[in-house]
Every structure is written in C-alpha cells, then in structure tokens.
C-alpha positions as CSV (number, residue, x, y, z in Angstrom):
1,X,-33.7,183.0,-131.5
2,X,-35.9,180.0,-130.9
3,X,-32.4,177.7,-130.4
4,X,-31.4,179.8,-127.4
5,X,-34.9,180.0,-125.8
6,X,-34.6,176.2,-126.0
7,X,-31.0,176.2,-124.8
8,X,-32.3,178.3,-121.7
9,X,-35.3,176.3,-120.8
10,X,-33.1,173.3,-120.7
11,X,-30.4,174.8,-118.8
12,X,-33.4,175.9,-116.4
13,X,-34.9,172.7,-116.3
14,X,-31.5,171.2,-115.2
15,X,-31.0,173.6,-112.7
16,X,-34.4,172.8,-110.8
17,X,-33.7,168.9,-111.2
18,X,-30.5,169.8,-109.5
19,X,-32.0,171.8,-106.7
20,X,-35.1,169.2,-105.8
21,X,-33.0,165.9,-105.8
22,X,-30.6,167.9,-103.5
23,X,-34.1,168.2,-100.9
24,X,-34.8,165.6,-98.2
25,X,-38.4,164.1,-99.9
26,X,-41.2,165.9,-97.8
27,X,-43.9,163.0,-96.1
28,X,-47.2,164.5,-95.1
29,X,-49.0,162.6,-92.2
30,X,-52.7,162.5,-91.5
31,X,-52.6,165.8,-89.7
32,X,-50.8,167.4,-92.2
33,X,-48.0,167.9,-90.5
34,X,-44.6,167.3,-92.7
35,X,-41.8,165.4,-91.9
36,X,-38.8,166.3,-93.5
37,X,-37.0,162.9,-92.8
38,X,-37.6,159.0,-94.1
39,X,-38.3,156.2,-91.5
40,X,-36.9,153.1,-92.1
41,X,-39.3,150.4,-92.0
42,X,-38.6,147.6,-89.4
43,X,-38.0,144.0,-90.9
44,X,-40.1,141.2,-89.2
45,X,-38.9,140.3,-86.0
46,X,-37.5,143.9,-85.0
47,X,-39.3,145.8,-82.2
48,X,-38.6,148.9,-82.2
49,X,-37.2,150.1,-79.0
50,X,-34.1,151.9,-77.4
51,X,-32.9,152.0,-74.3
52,X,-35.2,148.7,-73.3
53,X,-33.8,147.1,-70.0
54,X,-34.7,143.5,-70.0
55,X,-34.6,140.6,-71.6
56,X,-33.9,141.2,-75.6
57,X,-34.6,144.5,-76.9
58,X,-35.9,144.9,-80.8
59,X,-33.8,146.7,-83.5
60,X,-35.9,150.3,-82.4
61,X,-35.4,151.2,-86.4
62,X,-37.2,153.8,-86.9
63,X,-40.2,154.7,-84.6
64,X,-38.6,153.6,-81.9
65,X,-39.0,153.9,-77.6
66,X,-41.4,151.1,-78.4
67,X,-41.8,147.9,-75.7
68,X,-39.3,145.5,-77.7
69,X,-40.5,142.2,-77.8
70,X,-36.8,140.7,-78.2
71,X,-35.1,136.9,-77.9
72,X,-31.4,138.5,-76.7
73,X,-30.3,139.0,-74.2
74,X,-28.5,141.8,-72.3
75,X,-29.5,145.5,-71.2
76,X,-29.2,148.5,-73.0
77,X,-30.2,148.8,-76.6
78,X,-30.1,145.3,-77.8
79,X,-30.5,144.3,-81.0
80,X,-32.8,141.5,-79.8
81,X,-35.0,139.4,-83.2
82,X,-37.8,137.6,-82.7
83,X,-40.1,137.5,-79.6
84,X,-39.5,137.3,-75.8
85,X,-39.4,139.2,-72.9
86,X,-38.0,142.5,-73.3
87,X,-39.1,145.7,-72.9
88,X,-38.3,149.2,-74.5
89,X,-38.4,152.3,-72.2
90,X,-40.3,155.8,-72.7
91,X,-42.3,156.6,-75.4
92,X,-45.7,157.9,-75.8
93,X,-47.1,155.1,-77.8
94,X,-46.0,151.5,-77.4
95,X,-46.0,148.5,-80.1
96,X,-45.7,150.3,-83.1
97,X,-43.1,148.2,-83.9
98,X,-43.0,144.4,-82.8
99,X,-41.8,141.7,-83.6
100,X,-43.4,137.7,-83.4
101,X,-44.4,136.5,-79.9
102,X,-43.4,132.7,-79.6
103,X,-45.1,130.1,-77.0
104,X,-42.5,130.0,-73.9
105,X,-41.0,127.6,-71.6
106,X,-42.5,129.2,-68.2
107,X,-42.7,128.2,-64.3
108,X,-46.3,128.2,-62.5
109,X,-46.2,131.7,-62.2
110,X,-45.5,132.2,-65.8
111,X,-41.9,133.6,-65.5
112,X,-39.6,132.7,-68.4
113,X,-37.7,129.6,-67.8
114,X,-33.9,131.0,-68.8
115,X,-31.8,128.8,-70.7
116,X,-28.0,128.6,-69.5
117,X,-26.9,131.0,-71.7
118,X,-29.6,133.2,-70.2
119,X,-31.9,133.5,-73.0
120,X,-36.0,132.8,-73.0
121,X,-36.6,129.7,-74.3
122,X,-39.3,129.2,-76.9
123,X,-41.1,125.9,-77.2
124,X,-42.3,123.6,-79.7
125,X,-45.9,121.8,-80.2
126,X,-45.2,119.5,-77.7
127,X,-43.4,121.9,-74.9
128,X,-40.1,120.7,-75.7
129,X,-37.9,123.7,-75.4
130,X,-35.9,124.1,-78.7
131,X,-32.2,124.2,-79.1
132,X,-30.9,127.7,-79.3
133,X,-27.7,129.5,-81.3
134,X,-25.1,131.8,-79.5
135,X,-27.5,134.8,-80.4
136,X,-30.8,133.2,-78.8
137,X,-32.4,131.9,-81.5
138,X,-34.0,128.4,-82.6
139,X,-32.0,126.3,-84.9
140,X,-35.1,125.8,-86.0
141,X,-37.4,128.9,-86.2
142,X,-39.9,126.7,-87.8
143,X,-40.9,124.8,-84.6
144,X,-41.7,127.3,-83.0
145,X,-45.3,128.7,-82.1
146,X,-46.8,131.8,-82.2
147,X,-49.0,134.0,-80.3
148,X,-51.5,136.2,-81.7
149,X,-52.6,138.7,-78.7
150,X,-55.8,139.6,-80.8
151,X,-58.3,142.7,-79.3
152,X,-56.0,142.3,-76.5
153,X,-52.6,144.1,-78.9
154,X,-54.9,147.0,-76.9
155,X,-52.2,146.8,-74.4
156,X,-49.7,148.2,-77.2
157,X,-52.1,151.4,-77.1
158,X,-50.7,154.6,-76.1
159,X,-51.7,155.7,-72.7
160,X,-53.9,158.2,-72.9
161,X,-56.2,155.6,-74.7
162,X,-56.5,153.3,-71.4
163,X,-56.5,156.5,-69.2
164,X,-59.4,157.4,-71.5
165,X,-61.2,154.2,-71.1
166,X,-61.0,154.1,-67.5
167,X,-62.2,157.9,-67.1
168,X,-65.5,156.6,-69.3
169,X,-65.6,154.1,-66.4
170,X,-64.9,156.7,-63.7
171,X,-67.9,158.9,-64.9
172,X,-70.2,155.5,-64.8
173,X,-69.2,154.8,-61.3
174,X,-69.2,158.5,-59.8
175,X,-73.6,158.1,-60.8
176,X,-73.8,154.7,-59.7
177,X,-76.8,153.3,-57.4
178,X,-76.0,149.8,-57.9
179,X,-72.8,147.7,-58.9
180,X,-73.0,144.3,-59.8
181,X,-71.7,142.0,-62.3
182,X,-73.0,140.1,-65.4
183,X,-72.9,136.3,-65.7
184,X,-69.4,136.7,-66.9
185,X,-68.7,139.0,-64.5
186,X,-67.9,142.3,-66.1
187,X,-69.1,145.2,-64.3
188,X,-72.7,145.9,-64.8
189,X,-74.0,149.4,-63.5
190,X,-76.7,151.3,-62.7
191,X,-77.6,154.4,-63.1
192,X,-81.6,155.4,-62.3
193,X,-82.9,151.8,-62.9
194,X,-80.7,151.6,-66.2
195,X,-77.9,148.9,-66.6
196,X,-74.7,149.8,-68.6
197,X,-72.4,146.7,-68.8
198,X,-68.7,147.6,-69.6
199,X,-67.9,145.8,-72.7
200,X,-65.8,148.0,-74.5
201,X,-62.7,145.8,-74.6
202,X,-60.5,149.3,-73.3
203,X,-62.3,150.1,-71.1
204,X,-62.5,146.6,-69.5
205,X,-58.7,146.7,-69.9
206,X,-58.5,149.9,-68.1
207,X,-59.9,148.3,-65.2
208,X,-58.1,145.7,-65.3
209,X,-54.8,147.4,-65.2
210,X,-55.9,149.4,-62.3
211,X,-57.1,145.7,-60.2
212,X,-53.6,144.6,-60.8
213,X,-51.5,147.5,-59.8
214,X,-53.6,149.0,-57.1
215,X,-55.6,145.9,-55.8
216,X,-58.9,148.8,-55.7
217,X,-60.3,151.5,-58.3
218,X,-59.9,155.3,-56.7
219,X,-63.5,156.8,-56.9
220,X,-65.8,158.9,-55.1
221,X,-68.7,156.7,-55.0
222,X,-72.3,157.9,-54.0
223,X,-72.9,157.3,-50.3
224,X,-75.7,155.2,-51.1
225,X,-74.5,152.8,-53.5
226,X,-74.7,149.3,-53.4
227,X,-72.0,146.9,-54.2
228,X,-73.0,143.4,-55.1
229,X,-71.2,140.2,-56.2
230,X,-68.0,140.2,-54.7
231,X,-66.7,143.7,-56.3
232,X,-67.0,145.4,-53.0
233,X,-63.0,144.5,-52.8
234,X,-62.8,146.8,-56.1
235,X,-63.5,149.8,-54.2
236,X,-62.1,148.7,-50.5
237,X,-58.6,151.5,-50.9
238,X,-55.9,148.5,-50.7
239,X,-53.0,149.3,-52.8
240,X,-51.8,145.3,-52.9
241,X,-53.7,143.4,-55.2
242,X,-54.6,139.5,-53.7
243,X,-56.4,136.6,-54.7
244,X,-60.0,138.2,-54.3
245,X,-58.5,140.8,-56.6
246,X,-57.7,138.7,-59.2
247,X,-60.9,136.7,-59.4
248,X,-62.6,139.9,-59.8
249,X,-60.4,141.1,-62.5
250,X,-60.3,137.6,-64.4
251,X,-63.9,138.7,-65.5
252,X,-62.1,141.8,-66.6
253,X,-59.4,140.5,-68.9
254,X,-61.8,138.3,-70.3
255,X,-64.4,141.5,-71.3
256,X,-61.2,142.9,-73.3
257,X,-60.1,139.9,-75.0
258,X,-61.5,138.1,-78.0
259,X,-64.8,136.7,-77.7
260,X,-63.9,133.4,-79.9
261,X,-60.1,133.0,-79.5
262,X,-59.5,131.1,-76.1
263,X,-57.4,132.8,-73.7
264,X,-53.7,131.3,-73.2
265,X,-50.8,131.6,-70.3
266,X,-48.6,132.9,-73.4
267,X,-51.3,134.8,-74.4
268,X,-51.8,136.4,-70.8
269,X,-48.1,136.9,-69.8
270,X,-47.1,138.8,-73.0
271,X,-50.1,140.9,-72.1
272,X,-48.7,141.3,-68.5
273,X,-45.1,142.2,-69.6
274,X,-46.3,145.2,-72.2
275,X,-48.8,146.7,-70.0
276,X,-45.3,146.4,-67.4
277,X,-48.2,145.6,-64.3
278,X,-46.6,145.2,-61.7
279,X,-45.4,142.1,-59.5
280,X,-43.4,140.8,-56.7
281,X,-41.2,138.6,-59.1
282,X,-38.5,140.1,-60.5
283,X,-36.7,138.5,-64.0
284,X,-34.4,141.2,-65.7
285,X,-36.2,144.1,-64.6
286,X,-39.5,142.9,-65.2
287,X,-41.9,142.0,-63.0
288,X,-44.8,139.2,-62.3
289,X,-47.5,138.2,-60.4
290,X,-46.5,135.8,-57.9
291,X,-49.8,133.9,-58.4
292,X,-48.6,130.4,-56.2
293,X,-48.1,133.0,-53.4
294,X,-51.1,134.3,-53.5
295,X,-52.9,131.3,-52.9
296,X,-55.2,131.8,-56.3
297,X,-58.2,129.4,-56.4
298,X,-60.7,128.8,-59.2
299,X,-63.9,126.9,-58.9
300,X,-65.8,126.7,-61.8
301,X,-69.2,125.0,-59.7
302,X,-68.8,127.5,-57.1
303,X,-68.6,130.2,-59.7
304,X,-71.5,129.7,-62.1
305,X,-73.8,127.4,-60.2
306,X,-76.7,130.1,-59.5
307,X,-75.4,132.0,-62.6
308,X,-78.5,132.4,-64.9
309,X,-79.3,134.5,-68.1
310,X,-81.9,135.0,-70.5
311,X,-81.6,133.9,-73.9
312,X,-83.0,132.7,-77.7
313,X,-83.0,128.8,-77.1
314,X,-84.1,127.1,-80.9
315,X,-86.8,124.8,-79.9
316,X,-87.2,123.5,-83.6
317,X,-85.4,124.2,-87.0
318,X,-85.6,127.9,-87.2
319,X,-87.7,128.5,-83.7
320,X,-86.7,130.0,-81.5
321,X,-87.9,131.1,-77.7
322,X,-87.0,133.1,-74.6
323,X,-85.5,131.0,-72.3
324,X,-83.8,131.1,-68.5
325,X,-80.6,129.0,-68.9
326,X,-78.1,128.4,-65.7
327,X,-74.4,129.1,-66.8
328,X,-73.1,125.9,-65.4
329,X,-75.0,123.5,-67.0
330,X,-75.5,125.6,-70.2
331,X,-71.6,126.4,-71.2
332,X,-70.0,124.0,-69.1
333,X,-72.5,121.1,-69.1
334,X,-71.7,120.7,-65.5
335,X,-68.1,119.4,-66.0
336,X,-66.4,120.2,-62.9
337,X,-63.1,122.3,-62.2
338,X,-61.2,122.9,-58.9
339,X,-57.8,124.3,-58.4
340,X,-55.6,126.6,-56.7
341,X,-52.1,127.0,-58.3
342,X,-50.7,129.5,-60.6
343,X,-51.1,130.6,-64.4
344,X,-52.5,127.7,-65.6
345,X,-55.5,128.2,-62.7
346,X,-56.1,132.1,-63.6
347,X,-55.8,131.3,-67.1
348,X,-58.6,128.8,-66.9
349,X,-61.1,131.4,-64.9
350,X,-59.9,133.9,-67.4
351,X,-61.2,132.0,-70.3
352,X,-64.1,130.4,-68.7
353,X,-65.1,134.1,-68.2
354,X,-64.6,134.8,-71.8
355,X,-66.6,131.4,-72.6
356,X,-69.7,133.3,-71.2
357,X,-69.1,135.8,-72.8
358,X,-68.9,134.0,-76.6
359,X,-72.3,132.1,-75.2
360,X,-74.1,135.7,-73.9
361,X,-73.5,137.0,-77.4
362,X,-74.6,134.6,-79.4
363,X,-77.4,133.7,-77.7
364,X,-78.3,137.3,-76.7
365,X,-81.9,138.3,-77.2
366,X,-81.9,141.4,-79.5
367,X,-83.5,144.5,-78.1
C-alpha cells in the first residue's frame, strides 16, 4: 500500500511540474498589478522606441514608444545604437530606455552637422569629428564623449509630471501680488508679503518648456499685480518666443539643472530634442531654435551689475558674518562677457545663471 501512495504522489508531483513550466512566469509590479509576459531588457546603447521619425531610432526592445536617442539614420523604426538625434513617437512616458548621448559636431544654432552619409557626427576631445562605419558608428567608440544630462534626464519624465509642475506654478501665480526674480533670476513670488522662489527643478522646467513654445505663460493674473525685472514679457499673450523670451527663460533652465555640473551646448540641445520644443529649423523632423536669427545677446555686466544678495562671508577661520555681496564682483570677479550669437551665447547665460545659483546655496544664510 505504501509503494502505490508513493507511486501516486510522484505521478502527481510530475503532473503539476508539467502544468506550471507550461505557464507564462507571472511579474508583479509595484501596484500589484500582474503582467503575464517577460520584457526583454535593452542592451546599452538601445533606446527604446518605435515608430521614431528622425534621425536614428533605438532598438524599442521592450518598453518601448520611448524618444530614441539613436546614431542611424533613416525614418521608421530604426534600429539606431548609440546616441544622437532621434526621436521615438507616442508613449505616455519617455526615456525609459536610452541609450549614451555623445558630444556632437553642431552649427551656431546647435543643429547636428550631417556627415555625407547623412549620419550625426560625434566628436572627439578636441572637436574633431570621428570617422564613421556604413551603419553610423565611430571606428573608434572610445574617442568619443559623453553627456550626462543630470537633474535635467527630468525632460525624460512622463507628462503629467511637467504638467504637474507647472500647475504648482499656476496656483502661485493666480495669488500673486508681486513677481520678481532672484539674483539668478528664477521666479520669485509673493503672496501677502511672503516670497516663494521656484526652485523645484520641474517645476522650473515646466516653465521653461512653456517660454519656449509659447513665448508667454497663460494665467489669470490678479489685476493688481506687479511685474518686476523684465518678466513682464512672461505674461504679455505672444505665442512666438524671441530673444527677451529666452533671456528670461535662461534663468529657468538653469533653476532645473544641476547646481554644480556646468551647463553645456550638448548638454542643452539633447535637452531641447527630448522635450521636442519647438523651432523654426527643421533637421529630420526635428526642430530648433534658430537662436542667430533671433538676434540673442548676453551681457554678463549688464546682467549682474546691481545684482546683490545676502550671505555668510567667513571673516576668519571658522567665522563667519552677514554680509551684502554684488553678484558681479562676487561670482564673476568682474571678468567681463559680451556677445550676441547663437548656442554658445545662451549656453553661457544659461550657466552663468546656474553659477549663482551654486554661489546662493552655498553661501545661503540658514533660516
């Protein structure tokens, strides 16, 4: 008797093996949901989208209808490695999947300079575009250099995020008495004698996006509000962003970057593309800021000159006092800086924004 109840269980136990190796493997997610199917994990350099029009779209493996980051080139659903200029289409979250961004051969404006074959061409240390294969990429992948986007992979968040942030912004502005800027010039407000400076590095890109797409922020502003430093053109209803436009918003890009990693064109552009804001220059089927015809100018003296803030100044080893410092003379020593031109100009007000920003911090007197 005890021989067939062991024949039995084991014919049972058999049976069951048979029956669960014949299941697809259940996943739970964080919401508990279960997915009855296995994603296939991306290998470095694919990004994850389908259907991406452009310039080099990723191997969407997976998660896909991502913005592909690809160095192909071609329409449809590439099979684009490596980094570029491409972008994936549709999708409720973007960037899941990405692959390496790589420092660019660019024009003034920033736009990809195309090899013959038609491919972006990624430089090395010394801005020497490097040789390319048939397929697009470096003979050697070695020389090239990467770009790390930082706080600002934020542009890689799904949209409700950024619609999120700029609604918290919406709700400051609806109760403001006063706008103004800080030092740096994100937007400080004022709501019954109490300041609120955006910082939150969404939110600041919220705006941002908004500045460069619309040229204005749509808001019912209090009829008594007062506008100061130059952001009444944030809230003048033109739907063409120009070069007042992009001053303003420099201080913007800058609140939503990294306080300690120094803003680059790369850096900016890649930023540009993902976010897909729009522009009057058109590279296969993306767009970009024709800053040259705009006419952008950056003066650094004319900028922080009657800048001032107040801050912890160590007056001997491990003293320290309250101190009125002028911006100019404090982050910049006074070294002077004039231009108008293209990415390389709104690059530099972009970062000499975020320069205040690193100095406001870590000086910053603690409440």
């Amino acid at each position: 008797m005890k021989l067939v109840k062991i024949h039995l269980y084991l014919i049972v136990t058999a049976l069951v093996l048979v029956w669960a190796c014949d299941r697809p493997l259940e996943i739970t997610g964080e919401d508990g949901a279960t997915n009855l199917e296995l994603v296939e994990m991306a290998k470095p350099g694919d990004t994850g989208g389908n259907d991406g029009a452009g310039n080099g779209n990723g191997n969407g493996n997976g998660n896909g209808n991502n913005d592909g980051i690809g160095n192909d080139k071609g329409n449809g659903g590439g099979n684009g490695n490596g980094n570029g200029n491409g972008k994936g289409s549709g999708g409720g979250k973007k960037g899941d999947l990405y692959g390496d961004l790589y420092v660019l051969y660019r024009d003034a404006n920033g736009v990809p300079i195309l090899s013959e074959n038609g491919c972006v061409q990624p430089v090395d240390a010394y801005g020497i575009p490097l040789p390319l294969d048939e397929e697009c990429h470096p003979f050697d992948e070695t020389a090239v250099i990467e770009v790390a986007l930082g706080r600002l992979n934020n542009v890689r968040s799904p949209e409700k995020t950024l619609l999120r942030g700029l609604d918290e912004v919406l709700g400051f502005l609806v109760q403001a008495d006063t706008i103004k800027t800080d030092a740096a010039g994100r937007m400080v407000i004022n709501i019954d004698g109490v300041d609120k400076t955006t910082d939150a590095p969404i939110e600041n890109l919220a705006i941002y996006r908004e500045m460069l797409n619309n040229g204005s922020i749509s808001v019912n502003l209090k009829g008594t509000v007062v506008i100061e430093d130059g952001l009444e053109v944030m809230f003048d209803g033109d739907t063409e962003p120009d070069a007042s436009d992009l001053f303003v918003a420099r201080g913007f890009l800058a609140g939503a970057t990294d306080k300690s990693i120094a803003l680059s064109i790369d850096k900016i552009m890649y930023s540009h593309v993902i976010m897909e804001l729009d522009g009057t220059i058109v590279q296969n089927g993306l767009e970009y800021i024709d800053f040259l015809g705009l006419n952008f100018t950056y003066d650094r003296e004319t900028t922080y000159a009657e800048a001032y803030v107040d801050v912890l100044v160590e007056v001997a080893p491990g003293s320290y006092e309250r101190q009125t410092v002028n911006i100019y003379e404090a982050v910049f020593d006074g070294q002077i800086y004039s231009e108008t031109g293209g990415i390389a100009v709104y690059t530099m007000a972009a970062d000499d924004a975020r320069r205040v920003i690193e100095y406001i911090h870590e000086y910053e007197i603690p409440l």
